[in-house]
C-alpha beads as a LAMMPS data file, in Angstrom:
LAMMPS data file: protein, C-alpha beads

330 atoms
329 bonds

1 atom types
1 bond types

-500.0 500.0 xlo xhi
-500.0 500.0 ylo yhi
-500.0 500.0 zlo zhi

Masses

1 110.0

Atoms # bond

1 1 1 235.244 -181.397 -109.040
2 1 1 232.164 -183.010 -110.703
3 1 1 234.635 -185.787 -112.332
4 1 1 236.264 -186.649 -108.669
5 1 1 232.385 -186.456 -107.461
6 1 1 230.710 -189.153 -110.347
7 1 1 234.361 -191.507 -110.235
8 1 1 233.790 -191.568 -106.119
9 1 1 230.142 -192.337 -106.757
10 1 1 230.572 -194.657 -109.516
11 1 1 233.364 -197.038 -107.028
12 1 1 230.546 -196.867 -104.320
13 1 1 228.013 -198.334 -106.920
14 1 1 230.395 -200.909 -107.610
15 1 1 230.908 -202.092 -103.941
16 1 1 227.607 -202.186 -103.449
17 1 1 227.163 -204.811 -106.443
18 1 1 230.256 -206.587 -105.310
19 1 1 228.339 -206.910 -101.710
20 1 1 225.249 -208.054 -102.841
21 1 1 224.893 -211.741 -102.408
22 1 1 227.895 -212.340 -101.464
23 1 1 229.051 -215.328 -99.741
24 1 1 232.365 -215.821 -98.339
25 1 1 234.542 -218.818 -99.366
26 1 1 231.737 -219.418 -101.950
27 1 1 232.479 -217.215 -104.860
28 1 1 229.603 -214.560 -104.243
29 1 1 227.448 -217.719 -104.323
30 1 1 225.741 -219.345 -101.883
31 1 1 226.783 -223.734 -102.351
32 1 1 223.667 -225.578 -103.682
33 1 1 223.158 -227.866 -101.353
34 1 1 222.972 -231.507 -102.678
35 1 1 219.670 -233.006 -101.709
36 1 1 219.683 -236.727 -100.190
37 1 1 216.655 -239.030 -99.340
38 1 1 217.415 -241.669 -96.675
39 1 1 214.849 -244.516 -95.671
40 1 1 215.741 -246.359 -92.709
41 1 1 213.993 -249.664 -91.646
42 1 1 213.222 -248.316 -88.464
43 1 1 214.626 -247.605 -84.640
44 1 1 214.287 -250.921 -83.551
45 1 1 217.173 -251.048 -81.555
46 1 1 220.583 -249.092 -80.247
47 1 1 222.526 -250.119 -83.448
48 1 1 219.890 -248.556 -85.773
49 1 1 220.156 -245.329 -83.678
50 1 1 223.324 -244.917 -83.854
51 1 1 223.599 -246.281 -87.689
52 1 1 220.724 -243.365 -87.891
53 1 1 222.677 -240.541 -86.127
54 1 1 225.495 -241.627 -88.499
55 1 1 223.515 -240.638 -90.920
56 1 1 222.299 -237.583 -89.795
57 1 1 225.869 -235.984 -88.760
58 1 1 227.460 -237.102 -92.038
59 1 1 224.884 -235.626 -94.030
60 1 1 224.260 -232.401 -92.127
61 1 1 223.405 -228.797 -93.898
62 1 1 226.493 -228.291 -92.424
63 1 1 228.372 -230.470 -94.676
64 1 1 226.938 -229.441 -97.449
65 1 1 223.575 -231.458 -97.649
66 1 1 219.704 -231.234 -97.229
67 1 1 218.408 -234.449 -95.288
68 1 1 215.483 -235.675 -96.132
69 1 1 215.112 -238.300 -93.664
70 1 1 211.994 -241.272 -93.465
71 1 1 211.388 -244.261 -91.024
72 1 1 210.285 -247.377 -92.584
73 1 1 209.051 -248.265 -89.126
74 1 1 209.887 -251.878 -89.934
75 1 1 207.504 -252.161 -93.053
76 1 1 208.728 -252.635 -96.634
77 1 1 206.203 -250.732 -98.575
78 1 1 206.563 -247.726 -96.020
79 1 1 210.126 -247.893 -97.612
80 1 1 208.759 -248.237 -101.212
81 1 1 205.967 -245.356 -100.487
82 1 1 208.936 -243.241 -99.263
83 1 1 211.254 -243.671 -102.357
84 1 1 208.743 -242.852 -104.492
85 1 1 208.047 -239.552 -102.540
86 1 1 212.105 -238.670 -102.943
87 1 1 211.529 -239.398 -106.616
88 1 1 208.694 -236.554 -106.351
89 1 1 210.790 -234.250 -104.549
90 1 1 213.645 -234.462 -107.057
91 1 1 216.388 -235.378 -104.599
92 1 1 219.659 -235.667 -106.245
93 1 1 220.922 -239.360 -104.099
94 1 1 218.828 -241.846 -102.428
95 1 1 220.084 -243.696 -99.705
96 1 1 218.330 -246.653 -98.745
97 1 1 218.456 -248.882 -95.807
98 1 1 216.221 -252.161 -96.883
99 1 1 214.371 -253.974 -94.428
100 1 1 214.831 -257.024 -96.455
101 1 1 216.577 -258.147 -99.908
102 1 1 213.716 -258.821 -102.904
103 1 1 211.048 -256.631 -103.448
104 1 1 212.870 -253.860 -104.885
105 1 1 212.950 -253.318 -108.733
106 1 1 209.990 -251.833 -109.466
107 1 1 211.045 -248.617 -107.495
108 1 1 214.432 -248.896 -107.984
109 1 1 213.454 -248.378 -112.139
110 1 1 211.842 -245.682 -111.162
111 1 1 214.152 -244.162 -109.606
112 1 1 216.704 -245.266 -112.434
113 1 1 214.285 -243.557 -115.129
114 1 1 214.523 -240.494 -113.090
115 1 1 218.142 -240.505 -113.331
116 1 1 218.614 -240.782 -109.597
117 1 1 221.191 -243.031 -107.526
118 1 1 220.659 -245.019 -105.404
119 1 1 223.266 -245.998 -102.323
120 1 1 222.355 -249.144 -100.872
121 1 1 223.345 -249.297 -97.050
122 1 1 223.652 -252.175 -93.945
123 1 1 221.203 -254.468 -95.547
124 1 1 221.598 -255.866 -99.204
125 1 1 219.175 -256.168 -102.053
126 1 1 218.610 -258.817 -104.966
127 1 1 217.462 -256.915 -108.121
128 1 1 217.332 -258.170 -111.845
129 1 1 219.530 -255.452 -112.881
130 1 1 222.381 -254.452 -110.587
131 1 1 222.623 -251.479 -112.004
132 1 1 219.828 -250.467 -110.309
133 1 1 221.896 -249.264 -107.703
134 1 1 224.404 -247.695 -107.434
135 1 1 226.805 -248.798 -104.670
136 1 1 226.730 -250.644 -101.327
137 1 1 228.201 -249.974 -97.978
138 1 1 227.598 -252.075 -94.864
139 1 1 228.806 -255.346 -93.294
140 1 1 230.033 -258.675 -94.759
141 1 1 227.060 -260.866 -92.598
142 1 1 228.066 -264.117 -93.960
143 1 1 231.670 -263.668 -92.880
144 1 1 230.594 -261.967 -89.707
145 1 1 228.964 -265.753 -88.809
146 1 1 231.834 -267.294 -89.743
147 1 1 233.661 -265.075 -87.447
148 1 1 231.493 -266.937 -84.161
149 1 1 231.379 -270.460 -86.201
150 1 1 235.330 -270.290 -85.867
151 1 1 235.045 -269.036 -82.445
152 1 1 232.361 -271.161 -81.070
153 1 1 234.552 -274.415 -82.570
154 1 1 237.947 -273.242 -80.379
155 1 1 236.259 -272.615 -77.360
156 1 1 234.404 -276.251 -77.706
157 1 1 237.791 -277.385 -78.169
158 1 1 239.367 -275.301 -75.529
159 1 1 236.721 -276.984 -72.866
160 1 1 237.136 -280.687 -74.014
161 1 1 234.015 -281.008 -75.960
162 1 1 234.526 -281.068 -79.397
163 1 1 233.400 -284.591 -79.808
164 1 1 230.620 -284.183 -77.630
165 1 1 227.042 -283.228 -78.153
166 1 1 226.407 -279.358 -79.041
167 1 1 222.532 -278.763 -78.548
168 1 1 222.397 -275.219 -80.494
169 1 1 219.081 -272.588 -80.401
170 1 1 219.318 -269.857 -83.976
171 1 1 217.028 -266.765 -83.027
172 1 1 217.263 -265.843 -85.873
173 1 1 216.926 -261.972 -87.198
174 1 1 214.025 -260.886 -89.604
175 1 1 213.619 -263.099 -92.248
176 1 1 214.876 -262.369 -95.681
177 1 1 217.265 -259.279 -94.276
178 1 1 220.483 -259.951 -95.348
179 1 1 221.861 -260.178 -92.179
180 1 1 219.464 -263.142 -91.186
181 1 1 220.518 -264.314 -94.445
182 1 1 224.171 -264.310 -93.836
183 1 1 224.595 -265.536 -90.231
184 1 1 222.455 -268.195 -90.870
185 1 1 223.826 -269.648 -93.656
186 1 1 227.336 -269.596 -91.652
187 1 1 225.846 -272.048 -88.544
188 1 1 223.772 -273.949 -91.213
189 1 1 227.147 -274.350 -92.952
190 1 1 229.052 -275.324 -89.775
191 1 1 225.669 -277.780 -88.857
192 1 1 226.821 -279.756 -91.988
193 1 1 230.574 -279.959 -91.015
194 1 1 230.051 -281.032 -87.407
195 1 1 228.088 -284.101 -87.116
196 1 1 227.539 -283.808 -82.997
197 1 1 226.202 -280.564 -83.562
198 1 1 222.293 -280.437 -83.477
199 1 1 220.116 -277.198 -84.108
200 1 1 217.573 -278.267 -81.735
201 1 1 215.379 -275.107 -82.822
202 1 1 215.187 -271.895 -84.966
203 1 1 212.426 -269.357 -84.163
204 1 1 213.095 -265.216 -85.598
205 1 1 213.264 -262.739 -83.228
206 1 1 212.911 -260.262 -85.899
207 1 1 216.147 -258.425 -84.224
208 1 1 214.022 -257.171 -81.459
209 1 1 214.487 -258.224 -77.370
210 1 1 210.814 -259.353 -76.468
211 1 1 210.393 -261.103 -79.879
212 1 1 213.265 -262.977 -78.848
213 1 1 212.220 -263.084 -75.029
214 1 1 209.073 -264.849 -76.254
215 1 1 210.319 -267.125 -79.122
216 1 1 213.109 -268.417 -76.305
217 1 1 210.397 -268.806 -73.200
218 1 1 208.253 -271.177 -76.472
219 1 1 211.841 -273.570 -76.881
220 1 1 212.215 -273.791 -72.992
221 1 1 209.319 -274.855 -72.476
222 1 1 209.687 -277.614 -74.755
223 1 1 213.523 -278.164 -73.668
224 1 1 216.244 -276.924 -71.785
225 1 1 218.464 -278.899 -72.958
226 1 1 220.697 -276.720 -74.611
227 1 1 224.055 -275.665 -74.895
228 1 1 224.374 -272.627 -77.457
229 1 1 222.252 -269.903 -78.187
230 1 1 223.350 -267.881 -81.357
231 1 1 221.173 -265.143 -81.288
232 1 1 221.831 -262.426 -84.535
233 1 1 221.829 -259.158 -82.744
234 1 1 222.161 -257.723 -79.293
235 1 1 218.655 -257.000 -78.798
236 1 1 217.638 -260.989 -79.324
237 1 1 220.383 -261.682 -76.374
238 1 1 218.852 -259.510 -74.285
239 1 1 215.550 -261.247 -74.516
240 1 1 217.240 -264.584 -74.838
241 1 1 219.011 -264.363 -71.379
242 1 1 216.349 -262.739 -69.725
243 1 1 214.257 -266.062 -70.727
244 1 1 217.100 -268.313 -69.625
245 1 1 217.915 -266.919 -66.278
246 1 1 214.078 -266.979 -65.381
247 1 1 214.050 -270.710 -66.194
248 1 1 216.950 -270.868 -64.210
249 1 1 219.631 -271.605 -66.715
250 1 1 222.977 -269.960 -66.534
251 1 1 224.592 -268.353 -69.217
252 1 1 228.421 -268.799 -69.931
253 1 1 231.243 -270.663 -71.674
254 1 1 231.863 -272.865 -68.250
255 1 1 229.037 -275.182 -67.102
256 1 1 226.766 -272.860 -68.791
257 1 1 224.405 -272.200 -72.000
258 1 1 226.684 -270.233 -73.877
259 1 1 224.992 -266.807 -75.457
260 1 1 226.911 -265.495 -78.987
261 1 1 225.998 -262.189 -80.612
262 1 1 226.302 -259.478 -83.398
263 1 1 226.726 -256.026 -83.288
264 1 1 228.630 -255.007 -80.131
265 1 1 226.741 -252.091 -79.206
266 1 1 227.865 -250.458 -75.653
267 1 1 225.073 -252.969 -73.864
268 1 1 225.885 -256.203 -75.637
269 1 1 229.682 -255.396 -74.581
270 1 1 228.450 -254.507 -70.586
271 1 1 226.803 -258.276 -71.077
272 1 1 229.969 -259.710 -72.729
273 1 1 232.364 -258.223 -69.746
274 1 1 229.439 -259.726 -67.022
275 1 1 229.368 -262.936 -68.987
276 1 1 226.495 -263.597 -70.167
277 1 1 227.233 -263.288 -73.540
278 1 1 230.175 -265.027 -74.565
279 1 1 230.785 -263.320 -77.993
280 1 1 229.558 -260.338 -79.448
281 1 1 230.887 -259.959 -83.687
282 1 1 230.975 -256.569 -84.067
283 1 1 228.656 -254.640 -86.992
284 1 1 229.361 -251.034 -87.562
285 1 1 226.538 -248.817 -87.971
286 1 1 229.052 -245.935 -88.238
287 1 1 227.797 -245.649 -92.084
288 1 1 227.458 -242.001 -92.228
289 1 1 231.015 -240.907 -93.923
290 1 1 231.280 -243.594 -96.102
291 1 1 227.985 -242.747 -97.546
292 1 1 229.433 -239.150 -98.159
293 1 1 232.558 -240.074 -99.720
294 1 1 230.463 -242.018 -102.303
295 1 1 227.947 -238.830 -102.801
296 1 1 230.977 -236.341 -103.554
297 1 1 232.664 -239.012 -105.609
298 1 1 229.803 -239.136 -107.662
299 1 1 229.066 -235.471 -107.972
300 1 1 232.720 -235.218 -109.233
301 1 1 231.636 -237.936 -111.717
302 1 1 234.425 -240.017 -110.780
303 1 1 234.636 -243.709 -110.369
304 1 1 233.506 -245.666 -106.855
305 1 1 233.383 -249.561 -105.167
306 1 1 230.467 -250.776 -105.863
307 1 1 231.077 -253.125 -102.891
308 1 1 232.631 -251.283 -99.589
309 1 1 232.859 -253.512 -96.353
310 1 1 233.575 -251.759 -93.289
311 1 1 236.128 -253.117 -91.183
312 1 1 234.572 -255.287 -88.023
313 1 1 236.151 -257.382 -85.219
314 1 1 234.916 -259.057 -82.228
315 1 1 234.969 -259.251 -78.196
316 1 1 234.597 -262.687 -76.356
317 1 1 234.410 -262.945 -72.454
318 1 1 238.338 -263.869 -72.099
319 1 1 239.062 -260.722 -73.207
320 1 1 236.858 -257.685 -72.756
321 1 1 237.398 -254.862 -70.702
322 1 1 236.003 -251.802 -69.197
323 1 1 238.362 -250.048 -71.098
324 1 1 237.486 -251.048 -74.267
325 1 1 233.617 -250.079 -73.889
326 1 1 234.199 -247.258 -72.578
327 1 1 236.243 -246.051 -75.791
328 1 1 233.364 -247.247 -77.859
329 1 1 231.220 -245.060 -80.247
330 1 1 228.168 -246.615 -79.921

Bonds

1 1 1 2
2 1 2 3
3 1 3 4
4 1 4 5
5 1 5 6
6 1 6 7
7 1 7 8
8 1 8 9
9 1 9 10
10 1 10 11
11 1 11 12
12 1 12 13
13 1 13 14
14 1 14 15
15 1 15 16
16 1 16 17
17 1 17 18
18 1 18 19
19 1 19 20
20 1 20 21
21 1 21 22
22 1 22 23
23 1 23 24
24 1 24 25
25 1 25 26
26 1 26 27
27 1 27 28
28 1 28 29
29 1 29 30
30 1 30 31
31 1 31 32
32 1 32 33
33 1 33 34
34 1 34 35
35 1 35 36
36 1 36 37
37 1 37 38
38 1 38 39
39 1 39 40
40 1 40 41
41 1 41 42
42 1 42 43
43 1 43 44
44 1 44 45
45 1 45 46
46 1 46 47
47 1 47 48
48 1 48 49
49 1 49 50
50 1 50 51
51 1 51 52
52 1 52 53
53 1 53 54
54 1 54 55
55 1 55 56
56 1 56 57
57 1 57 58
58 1 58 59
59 1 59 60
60 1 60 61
61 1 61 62
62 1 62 63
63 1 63 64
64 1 64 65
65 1 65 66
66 1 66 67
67 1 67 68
68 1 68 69
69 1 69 70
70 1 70 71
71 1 71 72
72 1 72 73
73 1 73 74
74 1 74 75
75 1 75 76
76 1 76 77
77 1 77 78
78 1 78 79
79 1 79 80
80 1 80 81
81 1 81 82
82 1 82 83
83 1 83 84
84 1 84 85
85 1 85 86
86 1 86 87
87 1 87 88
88 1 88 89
89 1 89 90
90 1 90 91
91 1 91 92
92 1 92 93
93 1 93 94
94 1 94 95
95 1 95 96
96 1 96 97
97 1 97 98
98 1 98 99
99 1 99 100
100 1 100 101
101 1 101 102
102 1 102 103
103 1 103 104
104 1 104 105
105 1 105 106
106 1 106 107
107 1 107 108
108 1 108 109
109 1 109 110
110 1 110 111
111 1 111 112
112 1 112 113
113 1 113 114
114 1 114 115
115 1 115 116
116 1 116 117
117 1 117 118
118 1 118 119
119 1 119 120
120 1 120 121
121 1 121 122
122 1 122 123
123 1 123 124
124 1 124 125
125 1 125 126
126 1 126 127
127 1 127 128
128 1 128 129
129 1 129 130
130 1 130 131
131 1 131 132
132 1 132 133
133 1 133 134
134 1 134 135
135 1 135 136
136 1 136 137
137 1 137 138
138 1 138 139
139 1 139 140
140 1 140 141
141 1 141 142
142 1 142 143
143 1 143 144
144 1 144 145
145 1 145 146
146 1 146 147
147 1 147 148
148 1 148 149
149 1 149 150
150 1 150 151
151 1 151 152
152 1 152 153
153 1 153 154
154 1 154 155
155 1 155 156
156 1 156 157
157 1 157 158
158 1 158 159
159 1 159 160
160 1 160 161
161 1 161 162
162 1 162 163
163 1 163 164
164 1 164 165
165 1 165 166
166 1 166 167
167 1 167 168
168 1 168 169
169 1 169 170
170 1 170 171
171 1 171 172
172 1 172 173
173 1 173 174
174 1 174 175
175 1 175 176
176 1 176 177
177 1 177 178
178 1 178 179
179 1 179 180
180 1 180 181
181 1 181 182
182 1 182 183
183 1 183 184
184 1 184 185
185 1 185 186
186 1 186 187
187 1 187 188
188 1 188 189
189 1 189 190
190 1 190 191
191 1 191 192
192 1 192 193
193 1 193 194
194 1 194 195
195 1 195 196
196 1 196 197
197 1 197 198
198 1 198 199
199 1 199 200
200 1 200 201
201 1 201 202
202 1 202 203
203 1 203 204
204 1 204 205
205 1 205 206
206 1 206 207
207 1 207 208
208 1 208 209
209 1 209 210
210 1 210 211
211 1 211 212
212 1 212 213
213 1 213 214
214 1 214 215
215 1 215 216
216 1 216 217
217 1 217 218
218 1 218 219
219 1 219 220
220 1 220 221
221 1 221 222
222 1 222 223
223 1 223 224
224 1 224 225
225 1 225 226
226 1 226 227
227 1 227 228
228 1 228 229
229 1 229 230
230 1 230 231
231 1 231 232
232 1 232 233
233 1 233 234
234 1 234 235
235 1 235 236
236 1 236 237
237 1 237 238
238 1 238 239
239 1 239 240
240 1 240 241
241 1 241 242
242 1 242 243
243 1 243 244
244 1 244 245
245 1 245 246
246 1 246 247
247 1 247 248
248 1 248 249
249 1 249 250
250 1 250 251
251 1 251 252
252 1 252 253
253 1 253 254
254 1 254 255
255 1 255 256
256 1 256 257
257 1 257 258
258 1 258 259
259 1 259 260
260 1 260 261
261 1 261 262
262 1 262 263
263 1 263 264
264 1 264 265
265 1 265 266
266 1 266 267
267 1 267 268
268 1 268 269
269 1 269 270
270 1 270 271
271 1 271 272
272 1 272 273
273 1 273 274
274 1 274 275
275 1 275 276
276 1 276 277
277 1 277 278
278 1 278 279
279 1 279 280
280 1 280 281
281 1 281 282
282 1 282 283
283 1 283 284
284 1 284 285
285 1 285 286
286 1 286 287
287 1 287 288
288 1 288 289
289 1 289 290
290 1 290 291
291 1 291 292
292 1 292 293
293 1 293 294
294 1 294 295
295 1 295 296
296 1 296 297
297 1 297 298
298 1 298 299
299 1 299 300
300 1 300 301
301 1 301 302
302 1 302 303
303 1 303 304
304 1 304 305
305 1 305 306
306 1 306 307
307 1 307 308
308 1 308 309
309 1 309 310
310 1 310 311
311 1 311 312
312 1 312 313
313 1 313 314
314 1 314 315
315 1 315 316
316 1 316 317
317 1 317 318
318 1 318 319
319 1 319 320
320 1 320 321
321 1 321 322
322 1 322 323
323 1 323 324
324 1 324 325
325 1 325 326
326 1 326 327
327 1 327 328
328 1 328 329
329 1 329 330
């Protein structure tokens, strides 16, 4: 009886160790989760938001992470001053958004001496060493103004006025982002291969509407004689048209100023589909997953692109629809 008594409590003893801690799916382990720092420029407009929330859903507890999340709030050494705090707090990825491309490899050592990498995201950056980071994900901005350049030239053509005059206005994004950088250097490019086309002036609206509002109200009040407006974001349309219909200028491809655009977001497409904007190149924010894929990549030490493009397209005015924004993510 006393055997049956100590073998009965001895299995109880047992189950109670083999209950302790115990996590299901996980071994009897709770998962470490993997911590990631991510500085955004800031929430300047609906595209960061959403490039933001990407963010924030990909790398969820959820999923496996701990967020630590900081806003720039559009100022380059809040970005530095956050990296550095990361570095502090021992995170095991950073994940930087840069508000513009130099500035960067002082804290980028730093963070290379504390053997933590660094994911690059949306914007570029132009380091001495690029192994300072790690990988890149975001858009291909040169390629994205080539996209409108290509556009802007068939629907010149389409209208019987490729030979003719085209007065153009760049609002141009904030200087030195790579996105400024890249859909400038497309129209500057196009400027040299079409001699009737004249940039009649180039003001940044640093990617926000009433910086662009006000830079476009300065140019019409020194001319209105213009025929394209390539603005490099939604949010500088919005303030560009508002500007234009107040001086009384109509925006469109026929008999009026014609408005072209980056980033499609829900309101630049509601604009496209009313008209006023004539093309909107799309940039996904959507960032989030491919960010993740690189982070469990790396933690399985295997090997990833140190260059990923997401895949883009574009709406004109011909042929948006209702439909189409409505099945939109952002």
């Amino acid at each position: 009886m006393k055997k049956t008594v100590s073998i009965m409590l001895a299995l109880l003893i047992l189950i109670s160790f083999q209950g302790c801690g115990s996590d299901s799916g996980t071994g009897g382990k709770k998962a470490k989760l993997i911590k990631v720092g991510f500085c955004q420029t800031g929430a300047e407009s609906v595209w960061r938001v959403a490039n933001t929330d990407s963010m924030r859903k990909a790398l969820s507890e959820k999923n496996g992470y701990e967020l630590i999340f900081d806003d720039g709030r559009q100022q380059q050494e809040n970005q530095i001053r956050a990296i550095r705090n990361f570095i502090q707090q021992k995170v095991d990825y950073i994940v930087l958004a840069p508000l513009v491309e130099t500035g960067w490899d002082s804290v980028l050592e730093e963070a290379s001496r504390a053997g933590i990498p660094v994911i690059i995201v949306d914007r570029m950056v132009k380091v001495s060493d690029k192994e300072l980071y790690t990988a890149y994900v975001g858009s291909n901005f040169l390629e994205e103004g080539q996209t409108a350049v290509r556009w802007l030239e068939a629907v010149l053509k389409r209208y019987g006025r490729d030979t003719k005059p085209v007065r153009i206005v760049n609002i141009q994004g904030t200087i030195g982002s790579s996105a400024q950088i890249g859909r400038s250097a497309a129209l500057d490019e196009a400027l040299r291969n079409h001699s009737n086309w004249e940039l009649v002036a180039r003001e940044s609206g640093d990617f926000i509407k009433p910086k662009a509002y006000e830079v476009m109200c300065d140019i019409l009040a020194k001319t209105r004689d213009i025929d394209v407006v390539y603005c490099e974001n939604d949010s500088e349309a919005f303030g560009a048209i508002k500007a234009l219909e107040e001086a009384g200028l109509k925006c469109g491809v026929n008999g009026g100023v014609i408005v072209i655009s980056f980033d499609a977001t829900t309101e630049g497409l509601a604009e496209c589909l009313s008209g006023r904007i004539s093309l909107d190149v799309e940039c996904n924010p959507l960032q989030g997953p491919y960010v993740a894929d690189i982070i469990q990549k790396l933690s399985r030490k295997e090997r990833v692109d140190r260059i990923s493009y997401l895949e883009e397209t574009w709406f004109d005015c011909f042929t948006i629809t209702k439909e189409i924004i409505e099945r939109r993510a952002y």
